[in-house]
Backbone as JSON Lines, residues from 0, in Angstrom:
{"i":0,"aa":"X","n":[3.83,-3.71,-15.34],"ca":[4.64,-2.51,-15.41],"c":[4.8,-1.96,-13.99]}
{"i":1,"aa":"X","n":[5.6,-2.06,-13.11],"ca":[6.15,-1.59,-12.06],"c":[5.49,0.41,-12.15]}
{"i":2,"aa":"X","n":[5.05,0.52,-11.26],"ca":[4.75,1.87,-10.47],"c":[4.81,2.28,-9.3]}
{"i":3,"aa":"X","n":[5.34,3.21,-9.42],"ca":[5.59,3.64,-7.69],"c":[4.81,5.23,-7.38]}
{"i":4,"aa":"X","n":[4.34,5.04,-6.33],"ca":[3.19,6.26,-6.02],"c":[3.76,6.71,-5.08]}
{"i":5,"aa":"X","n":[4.27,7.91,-4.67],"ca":[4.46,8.64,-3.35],"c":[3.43,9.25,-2.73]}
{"i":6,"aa":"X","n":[3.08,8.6,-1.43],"ca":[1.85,9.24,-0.36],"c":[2.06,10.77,-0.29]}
{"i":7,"aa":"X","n":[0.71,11.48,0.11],"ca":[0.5,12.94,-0.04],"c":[-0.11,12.64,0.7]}
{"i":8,"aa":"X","n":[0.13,13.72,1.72],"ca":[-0.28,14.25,3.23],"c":[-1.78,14.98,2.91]}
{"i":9,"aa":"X","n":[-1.49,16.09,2.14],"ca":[-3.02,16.78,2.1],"c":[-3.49,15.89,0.2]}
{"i":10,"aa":"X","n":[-5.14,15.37,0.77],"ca":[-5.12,14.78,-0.56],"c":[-6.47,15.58,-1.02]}
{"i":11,"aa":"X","n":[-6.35,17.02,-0.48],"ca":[-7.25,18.08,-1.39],"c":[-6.83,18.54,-2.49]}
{"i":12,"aa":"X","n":[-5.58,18.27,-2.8],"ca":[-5.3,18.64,-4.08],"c":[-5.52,17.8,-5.24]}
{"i":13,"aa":"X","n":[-5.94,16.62,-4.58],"ca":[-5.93,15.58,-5.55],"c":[-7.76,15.89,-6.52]}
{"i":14,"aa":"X","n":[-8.37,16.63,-5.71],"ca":[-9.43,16.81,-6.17],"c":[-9.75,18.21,-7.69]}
{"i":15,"aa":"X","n":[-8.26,19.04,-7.23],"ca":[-8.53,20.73,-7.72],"c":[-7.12,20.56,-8.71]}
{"i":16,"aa":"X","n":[-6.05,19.51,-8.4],"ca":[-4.77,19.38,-9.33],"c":[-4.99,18.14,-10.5]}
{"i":17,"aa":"X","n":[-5.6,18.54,-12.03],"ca":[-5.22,17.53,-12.7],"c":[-4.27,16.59,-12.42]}
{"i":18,"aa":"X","n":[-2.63,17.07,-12.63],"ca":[-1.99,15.96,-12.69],"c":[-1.85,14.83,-11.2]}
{"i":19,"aa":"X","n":[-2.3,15.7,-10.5],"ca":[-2.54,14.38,-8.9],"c":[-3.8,13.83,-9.09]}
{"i":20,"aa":"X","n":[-4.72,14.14,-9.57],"ca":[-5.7,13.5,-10.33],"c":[-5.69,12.5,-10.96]}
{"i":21,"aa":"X","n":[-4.87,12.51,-11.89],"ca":[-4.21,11.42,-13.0],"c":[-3.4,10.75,-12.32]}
{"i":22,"aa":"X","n":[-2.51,11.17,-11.4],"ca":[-1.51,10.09,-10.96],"c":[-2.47,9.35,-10.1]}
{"i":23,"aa":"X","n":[-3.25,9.67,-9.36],"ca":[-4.27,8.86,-8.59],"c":[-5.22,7.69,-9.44]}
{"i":24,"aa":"X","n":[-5.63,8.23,-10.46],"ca":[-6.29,7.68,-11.31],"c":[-5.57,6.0,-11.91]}
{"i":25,"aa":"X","n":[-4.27,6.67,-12.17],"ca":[-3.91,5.71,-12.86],"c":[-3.39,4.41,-11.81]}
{"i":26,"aa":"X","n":[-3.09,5.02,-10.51],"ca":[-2.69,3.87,-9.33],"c":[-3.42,3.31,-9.19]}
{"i":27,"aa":"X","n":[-5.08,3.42,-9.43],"ca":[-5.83,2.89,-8.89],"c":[-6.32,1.93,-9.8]}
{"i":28,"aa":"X","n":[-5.87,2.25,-11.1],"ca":[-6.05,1.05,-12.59],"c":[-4.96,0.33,-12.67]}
{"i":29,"aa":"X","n":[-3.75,0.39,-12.16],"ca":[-2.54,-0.48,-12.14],"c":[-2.97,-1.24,-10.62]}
{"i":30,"aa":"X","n":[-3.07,-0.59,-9.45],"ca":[-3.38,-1.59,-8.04],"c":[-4.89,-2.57,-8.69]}
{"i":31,"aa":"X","n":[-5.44,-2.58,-9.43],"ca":[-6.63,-3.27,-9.87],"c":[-6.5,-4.22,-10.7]}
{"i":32,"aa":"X","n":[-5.23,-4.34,-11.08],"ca":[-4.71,-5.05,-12.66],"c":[-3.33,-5.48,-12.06]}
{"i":33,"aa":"X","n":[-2.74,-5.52,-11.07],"ca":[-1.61,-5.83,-10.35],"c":[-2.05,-7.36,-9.97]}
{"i":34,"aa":"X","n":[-0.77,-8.33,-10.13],"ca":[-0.89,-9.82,-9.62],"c":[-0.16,-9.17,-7.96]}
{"i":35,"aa":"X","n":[0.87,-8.51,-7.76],"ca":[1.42,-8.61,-6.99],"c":[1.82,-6.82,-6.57]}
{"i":36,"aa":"X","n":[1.38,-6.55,-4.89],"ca":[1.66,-5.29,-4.6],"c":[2.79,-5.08,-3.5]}
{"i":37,"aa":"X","n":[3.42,-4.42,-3.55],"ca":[4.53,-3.95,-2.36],"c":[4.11,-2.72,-1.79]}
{"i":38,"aa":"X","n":[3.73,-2.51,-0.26],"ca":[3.58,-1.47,0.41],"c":[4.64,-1.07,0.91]}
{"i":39,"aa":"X","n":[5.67,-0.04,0.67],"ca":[6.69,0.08,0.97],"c":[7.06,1.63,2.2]}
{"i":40,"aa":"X","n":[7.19,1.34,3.61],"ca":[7.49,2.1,4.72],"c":[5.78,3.14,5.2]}
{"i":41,"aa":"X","n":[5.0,2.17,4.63],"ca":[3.23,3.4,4.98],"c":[2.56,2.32,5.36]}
{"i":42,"aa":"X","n":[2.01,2.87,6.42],"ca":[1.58,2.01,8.06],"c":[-0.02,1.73,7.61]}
{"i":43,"aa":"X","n":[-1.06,3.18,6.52],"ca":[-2.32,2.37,6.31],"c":[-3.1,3.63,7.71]}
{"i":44,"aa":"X","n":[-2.99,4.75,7.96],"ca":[-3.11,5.33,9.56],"c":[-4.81,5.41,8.89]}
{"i":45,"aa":"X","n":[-5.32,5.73,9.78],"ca":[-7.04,4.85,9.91],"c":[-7.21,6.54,9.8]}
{"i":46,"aa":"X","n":[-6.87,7.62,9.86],"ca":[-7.5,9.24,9.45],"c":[-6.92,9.08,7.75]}
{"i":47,"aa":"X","n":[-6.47,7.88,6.99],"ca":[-6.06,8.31,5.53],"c":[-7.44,7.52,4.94]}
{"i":48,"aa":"X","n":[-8.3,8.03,4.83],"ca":[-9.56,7.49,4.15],"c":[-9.73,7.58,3.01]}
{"i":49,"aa":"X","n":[-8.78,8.27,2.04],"ca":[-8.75,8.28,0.37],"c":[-8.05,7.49,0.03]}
{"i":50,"aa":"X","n":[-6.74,7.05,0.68],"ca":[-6.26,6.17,0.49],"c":[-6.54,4.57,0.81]}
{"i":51,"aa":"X","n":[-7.21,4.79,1.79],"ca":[-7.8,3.35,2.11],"c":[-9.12,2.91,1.47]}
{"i":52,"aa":"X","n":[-10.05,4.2,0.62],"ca":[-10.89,3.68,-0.36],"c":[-10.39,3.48,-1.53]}
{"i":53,"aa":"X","n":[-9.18,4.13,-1.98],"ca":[-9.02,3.85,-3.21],"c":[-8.74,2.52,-3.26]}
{"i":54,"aa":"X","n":[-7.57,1.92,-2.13],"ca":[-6.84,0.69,-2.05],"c":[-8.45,-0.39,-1.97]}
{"i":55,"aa":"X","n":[-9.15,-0.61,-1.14],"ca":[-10.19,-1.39,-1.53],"c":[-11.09,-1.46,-2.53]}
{"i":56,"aa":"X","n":[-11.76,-0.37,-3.17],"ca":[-11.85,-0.34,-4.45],"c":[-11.09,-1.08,-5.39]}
{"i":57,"aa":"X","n":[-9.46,-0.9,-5.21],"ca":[-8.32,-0.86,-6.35],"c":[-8.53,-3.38,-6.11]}
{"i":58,"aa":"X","n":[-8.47,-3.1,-4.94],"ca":[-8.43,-4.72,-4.6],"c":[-9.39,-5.72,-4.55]}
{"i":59,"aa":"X","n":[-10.65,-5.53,-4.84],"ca":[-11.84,-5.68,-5.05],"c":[-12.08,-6.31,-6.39]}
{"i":60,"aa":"X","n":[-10.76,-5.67,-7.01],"ca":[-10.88,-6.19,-8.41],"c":[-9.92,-7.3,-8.98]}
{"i":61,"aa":"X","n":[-9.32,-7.5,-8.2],"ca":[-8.33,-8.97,-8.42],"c":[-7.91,-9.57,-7.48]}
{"i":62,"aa":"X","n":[-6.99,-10.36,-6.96],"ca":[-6.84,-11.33,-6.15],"c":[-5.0,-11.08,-5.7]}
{"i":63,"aa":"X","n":[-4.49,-9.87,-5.67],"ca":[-3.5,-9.5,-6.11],"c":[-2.69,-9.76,-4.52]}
{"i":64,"aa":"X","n":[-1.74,-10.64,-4.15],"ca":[-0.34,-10.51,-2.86],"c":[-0.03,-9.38,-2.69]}
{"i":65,"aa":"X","n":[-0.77,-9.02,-1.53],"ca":[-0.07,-7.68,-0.48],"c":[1.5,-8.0,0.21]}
{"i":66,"aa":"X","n":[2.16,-7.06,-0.02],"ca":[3.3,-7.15,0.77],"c":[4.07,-6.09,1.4]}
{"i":67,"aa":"X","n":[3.53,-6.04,2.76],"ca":[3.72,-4.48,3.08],"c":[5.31,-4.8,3.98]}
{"i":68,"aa":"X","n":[6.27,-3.73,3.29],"ca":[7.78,-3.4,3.95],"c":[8.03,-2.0,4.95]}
{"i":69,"aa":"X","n":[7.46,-2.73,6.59],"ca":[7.51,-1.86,7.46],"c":[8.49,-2.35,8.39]}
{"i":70,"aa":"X","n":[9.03,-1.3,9.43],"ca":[9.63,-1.43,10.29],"c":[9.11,-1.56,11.35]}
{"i":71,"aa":"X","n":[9.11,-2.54,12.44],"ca":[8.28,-3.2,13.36],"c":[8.0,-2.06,14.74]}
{"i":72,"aa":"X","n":[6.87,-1.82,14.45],"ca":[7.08,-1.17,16.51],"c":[5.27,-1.55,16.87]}
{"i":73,"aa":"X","n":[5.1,-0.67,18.08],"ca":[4.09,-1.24,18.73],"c":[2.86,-1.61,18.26]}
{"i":74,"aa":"X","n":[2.42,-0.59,17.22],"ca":[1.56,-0.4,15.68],"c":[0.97,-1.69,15.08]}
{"i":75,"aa":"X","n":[2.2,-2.53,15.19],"ca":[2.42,-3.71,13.79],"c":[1.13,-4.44,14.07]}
{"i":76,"aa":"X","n":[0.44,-4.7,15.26],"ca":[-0.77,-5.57,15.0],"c":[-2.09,-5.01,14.45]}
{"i":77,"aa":"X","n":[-1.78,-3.18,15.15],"ca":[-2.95,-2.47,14.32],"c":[-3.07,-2.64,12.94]}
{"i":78,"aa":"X","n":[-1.63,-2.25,12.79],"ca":[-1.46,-2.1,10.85],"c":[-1.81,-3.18,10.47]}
{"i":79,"aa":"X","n":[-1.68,-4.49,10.56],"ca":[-2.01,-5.26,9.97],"c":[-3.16,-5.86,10.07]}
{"i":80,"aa":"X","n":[-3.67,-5.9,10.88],"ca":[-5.94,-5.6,11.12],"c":[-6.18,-4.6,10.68]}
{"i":81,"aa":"X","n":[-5.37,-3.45,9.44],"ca":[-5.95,-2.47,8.71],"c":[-5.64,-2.64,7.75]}
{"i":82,"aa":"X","n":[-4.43,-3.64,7.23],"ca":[-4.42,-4.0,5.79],"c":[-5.28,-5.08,5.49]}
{"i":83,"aa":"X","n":[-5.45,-5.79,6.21],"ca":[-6.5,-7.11,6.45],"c":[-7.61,-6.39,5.88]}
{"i":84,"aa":"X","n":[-8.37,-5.7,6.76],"ca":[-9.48,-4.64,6.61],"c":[-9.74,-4.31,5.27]}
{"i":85,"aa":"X","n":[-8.94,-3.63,5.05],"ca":[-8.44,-3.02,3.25],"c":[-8.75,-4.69,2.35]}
{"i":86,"aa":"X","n":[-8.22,-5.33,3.22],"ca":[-8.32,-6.9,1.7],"c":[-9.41,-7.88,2.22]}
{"i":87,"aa":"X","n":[-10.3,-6.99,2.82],"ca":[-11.58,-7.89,3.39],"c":[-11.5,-8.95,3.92]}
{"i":88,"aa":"X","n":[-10.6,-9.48,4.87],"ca":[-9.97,-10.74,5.37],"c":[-9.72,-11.22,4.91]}
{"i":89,"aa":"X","n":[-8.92,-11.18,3.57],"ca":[-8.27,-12.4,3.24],"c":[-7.32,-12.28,3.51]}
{"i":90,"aa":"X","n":[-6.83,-13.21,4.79],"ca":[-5.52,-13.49,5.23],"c":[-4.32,-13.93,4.19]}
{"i":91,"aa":"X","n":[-4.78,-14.41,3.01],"ca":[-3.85,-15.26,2.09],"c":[-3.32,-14.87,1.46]}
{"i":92,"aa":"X","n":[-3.85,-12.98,1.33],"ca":[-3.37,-12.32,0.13],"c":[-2.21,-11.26,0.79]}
{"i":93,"aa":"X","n":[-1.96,-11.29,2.29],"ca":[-1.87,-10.61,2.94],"c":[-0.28,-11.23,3.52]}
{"i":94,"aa":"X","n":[0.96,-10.24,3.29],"ca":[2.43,-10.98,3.99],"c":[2.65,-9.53,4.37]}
{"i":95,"aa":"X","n":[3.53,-9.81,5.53],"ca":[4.05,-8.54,6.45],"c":[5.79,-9.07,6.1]}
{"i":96,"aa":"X","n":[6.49,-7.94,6.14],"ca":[8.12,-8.23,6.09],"c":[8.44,-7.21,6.62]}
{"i":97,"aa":"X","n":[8.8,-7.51,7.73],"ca":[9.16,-6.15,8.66],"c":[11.26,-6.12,8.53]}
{"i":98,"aa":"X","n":[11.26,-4.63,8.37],"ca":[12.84,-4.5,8.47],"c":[13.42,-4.22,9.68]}
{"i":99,"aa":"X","n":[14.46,-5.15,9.62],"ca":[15.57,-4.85,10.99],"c":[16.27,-3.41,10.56]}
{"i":100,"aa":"X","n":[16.97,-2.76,12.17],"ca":[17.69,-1.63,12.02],"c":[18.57,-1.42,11.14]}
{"i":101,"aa":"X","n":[19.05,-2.62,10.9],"ca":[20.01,-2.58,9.79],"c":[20.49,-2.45,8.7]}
{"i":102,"aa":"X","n":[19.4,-2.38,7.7],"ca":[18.76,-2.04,6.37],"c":[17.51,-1.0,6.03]}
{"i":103,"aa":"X","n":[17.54,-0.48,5.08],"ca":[16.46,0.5,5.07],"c":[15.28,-0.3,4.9]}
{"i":104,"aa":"X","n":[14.04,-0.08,4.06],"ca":[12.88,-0.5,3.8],"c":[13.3,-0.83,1.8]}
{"i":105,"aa":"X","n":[13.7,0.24,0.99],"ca":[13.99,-0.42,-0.09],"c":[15.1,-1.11,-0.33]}
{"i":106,"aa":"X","n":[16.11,-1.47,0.81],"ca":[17.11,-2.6,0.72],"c":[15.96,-3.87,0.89]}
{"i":107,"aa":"X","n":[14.92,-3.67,1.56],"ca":[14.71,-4.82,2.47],"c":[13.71,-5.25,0.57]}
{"i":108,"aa":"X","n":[13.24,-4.61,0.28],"ca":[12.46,-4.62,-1.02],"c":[13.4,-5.15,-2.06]}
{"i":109,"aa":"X","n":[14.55,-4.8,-2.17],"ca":[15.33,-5.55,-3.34],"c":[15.66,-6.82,-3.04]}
{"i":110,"aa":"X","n":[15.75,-6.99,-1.59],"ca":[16.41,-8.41,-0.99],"c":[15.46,-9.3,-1.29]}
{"i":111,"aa":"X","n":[14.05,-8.62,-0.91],"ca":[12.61,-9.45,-1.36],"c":[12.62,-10.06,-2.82]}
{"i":112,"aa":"X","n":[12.62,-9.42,-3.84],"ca":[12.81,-8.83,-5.34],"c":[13.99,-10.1,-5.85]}
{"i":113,"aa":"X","n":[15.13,-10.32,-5.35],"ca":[15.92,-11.03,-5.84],"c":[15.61,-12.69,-5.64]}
């Protein structure tokens, strides 16, 4: 079942707001039960530590293809020694698809998709 989660900047609410509660909850039982994930335009920044425990937690539990859809700049080797990180080195589970200027990030996702 396809889900899409929108990142939250302050994730104190996720602690005091049921329903960000639940939406958290449940990403983290679909990223755990997922054959296949799309990271779509979120870099992984090393101060998001709820997000980067949930995501290892969430991946810990299956063997699931990362596929993160970013746009390339100086970053790209950090980010990806932090999604690595996140999937405990496994290089195998791990694809980068970076978008040219020319397309957004969910063009570049449907182009993937087809």
């Amino acid at each position: 079942m396809p889900l899409i989660v929108p990142p939250v900047f302050d994730k104190t609410a996720y602690y005091f707001n049921n329903s960000m509660r639940t939406q958290w909850r449940i990403a983290k039982t679909s990223l755990g039960q997922a054959d296949r994930v799309f990271v779509v335009g979120y870099s992984l920044p090393p101060t998001d530590l709820s997000t980067d425990f949930m995501l290892r937690s969430a991946f810990q539990q299956n063997s699931a293809q990362v596929t993160v859809i970013n746009r390339q700049s100086h970053e790209s080797e950090h980010e990806k020694q932090r999604f690595l990180d996140t999937l405990e080195g496994e290089q195998d589970r791990l694809e980068f698809r970076p978008v040219d200027k020319s397309q957004s990030s969910v063009e570049r996702l449907l182009e993937i998709l087809q």
